[in-house]
N, C-alpha and C positions, 0 to 999 in steps of 0.2 A: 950818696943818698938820693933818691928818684922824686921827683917834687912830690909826690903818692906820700911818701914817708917823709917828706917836711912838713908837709898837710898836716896830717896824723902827729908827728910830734908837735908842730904848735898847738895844735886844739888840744893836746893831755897837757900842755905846760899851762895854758890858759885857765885849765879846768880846776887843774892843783893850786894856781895863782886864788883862783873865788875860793876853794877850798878854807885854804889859808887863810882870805881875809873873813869868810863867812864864821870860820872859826873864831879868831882873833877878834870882831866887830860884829858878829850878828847879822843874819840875812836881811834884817830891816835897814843896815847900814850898810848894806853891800853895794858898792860905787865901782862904777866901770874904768872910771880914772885909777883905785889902786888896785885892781886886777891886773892893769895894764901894766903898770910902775912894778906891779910884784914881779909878773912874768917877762918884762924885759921887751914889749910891744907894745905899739902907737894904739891908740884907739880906732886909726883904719884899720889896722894889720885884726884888731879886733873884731871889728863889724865884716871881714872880711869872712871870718869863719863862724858869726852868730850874729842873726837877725835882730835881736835884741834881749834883753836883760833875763827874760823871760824864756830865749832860747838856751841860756845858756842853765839858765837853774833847769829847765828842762835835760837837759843834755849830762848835768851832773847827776841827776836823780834816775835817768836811764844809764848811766856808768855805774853807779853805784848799787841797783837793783840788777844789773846783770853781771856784775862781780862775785854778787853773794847766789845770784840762780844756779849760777856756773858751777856751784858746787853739789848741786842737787841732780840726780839722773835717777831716775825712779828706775827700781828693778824690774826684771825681766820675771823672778820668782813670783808666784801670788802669796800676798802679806795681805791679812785680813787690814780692815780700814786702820784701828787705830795704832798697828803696828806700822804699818804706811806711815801715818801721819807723826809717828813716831822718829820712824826711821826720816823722814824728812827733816826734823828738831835736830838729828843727832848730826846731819849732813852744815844744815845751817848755822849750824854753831860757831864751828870755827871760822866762818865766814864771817859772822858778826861779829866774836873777838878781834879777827886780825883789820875790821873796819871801824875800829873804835874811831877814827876821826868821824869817816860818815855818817856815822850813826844818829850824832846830834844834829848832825845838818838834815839828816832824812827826816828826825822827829819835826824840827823849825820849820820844815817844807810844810809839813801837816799841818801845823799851827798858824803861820801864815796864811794859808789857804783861806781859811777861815775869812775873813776879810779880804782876799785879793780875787776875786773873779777870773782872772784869768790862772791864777796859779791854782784855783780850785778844779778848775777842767782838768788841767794838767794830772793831778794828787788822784784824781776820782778816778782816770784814768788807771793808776798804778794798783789804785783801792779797788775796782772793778776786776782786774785781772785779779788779786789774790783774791776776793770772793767766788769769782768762776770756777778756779782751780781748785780750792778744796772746796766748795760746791758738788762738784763733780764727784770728787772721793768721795764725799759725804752721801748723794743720792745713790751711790754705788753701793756703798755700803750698806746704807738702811733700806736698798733692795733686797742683799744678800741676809740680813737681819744679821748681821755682824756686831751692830751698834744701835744705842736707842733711835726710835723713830722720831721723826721731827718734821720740819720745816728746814733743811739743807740753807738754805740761802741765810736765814736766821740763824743757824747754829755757825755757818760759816764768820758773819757778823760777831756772835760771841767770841771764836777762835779769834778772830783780830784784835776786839778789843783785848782778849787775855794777852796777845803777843805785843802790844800795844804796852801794856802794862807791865809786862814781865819786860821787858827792853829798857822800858824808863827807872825799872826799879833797878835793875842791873848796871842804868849808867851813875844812880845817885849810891849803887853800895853794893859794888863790884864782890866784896868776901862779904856779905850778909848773909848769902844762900847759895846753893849749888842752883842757879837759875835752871841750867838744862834739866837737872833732874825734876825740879818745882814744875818745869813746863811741859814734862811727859807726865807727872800725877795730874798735873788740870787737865790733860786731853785723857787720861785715863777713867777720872770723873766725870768730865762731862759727858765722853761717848758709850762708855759700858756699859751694856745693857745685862751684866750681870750682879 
């Protein structure tokens, strides 16, 4: 193994270690001492691969948004907006089922924020990129008059909180609904302009 790939595996065993206790204890209680104890590393071996506490929930929260990106590659064909944004639901889906551990830890990122200054730059960050991105689809579309007219940045805004909502209700009652279908009729309602 090339010290490249010792690198890289100690910072995914580290990552899985906060995972773990983030899970188990809560990011409010997440202590760098049993990250360490979980993953089988000093707390240099630590500080070696993350600046501090704050790099590393950073660093889990960009693993975890780029595990479920990964699944999405927008087509090549033209799909009016809300078929798009459809077809994006249908891609992230199973991305979000097989990240059931992450999931909670991405909402407590959110929630934490709230009160932590520096984890809120971070969170705004991630929140900025998904407002841009279907921003974008969105003033695309109500160019093309595909979808009702609006305010994009606002409607984007809505689409998160829906996804926001439809994630939380999915982790408190997994067979209460076909989430994905529930989360193509909200986008279906909110953007038809038929």
């Amino acid at each position: 193994m090339t010290q490249q790939e010792r690198k890289i595996a100690a910072i995914n065993k580290i990552l899985c270690a906060a995972e773990l206790c983030i899970k188990n204890n809560g990011i409010n209680n997440l202590d760098i001492n049993d990250i360490c104890r979980e993953a089988g590393f000093s707390k240099g071996a630590f500080y070696h691969h993350f600046r501090s506490k704050q790099h590393l929930l950073l660093e889990l929260l960009n693993k975890w948004i780029k595990n479920v990106t990964q699944q999405v590659k927008i087509p090549n064909e033209k799909l009016d907006t809300i078929d798009l944004i459809v077809y994006v639901i249908e891609k992230l889906s199973p991305a979000f089922e097989q990240s059931e551990k992450q999931l909670p830890i991405f909402l407590e990122f959110y929630i934490k924020a709230i009160n932590d200054k520096n984890l809120k730059e971070i969170v705004l960050q991630t929140h900025d990129n998904f407002l841009l991105f279907f921003s974008s689809l969105l003033k695309n579309g109500m160019e093309n008059e595909n979808i009702k007219k609006g305010n994009p940045l606002q409607v984007s805004k809505i689409l998160f909180a829906i996804t926001l909502g439809l994630l939380i209700q999915g982790l408190i009652d997994p067979a209460g609904e076909d989430w994905n279908e529930l989360a193509k009729t909200s986008i279906k309602m909110l953007l038809s302009n038929k």
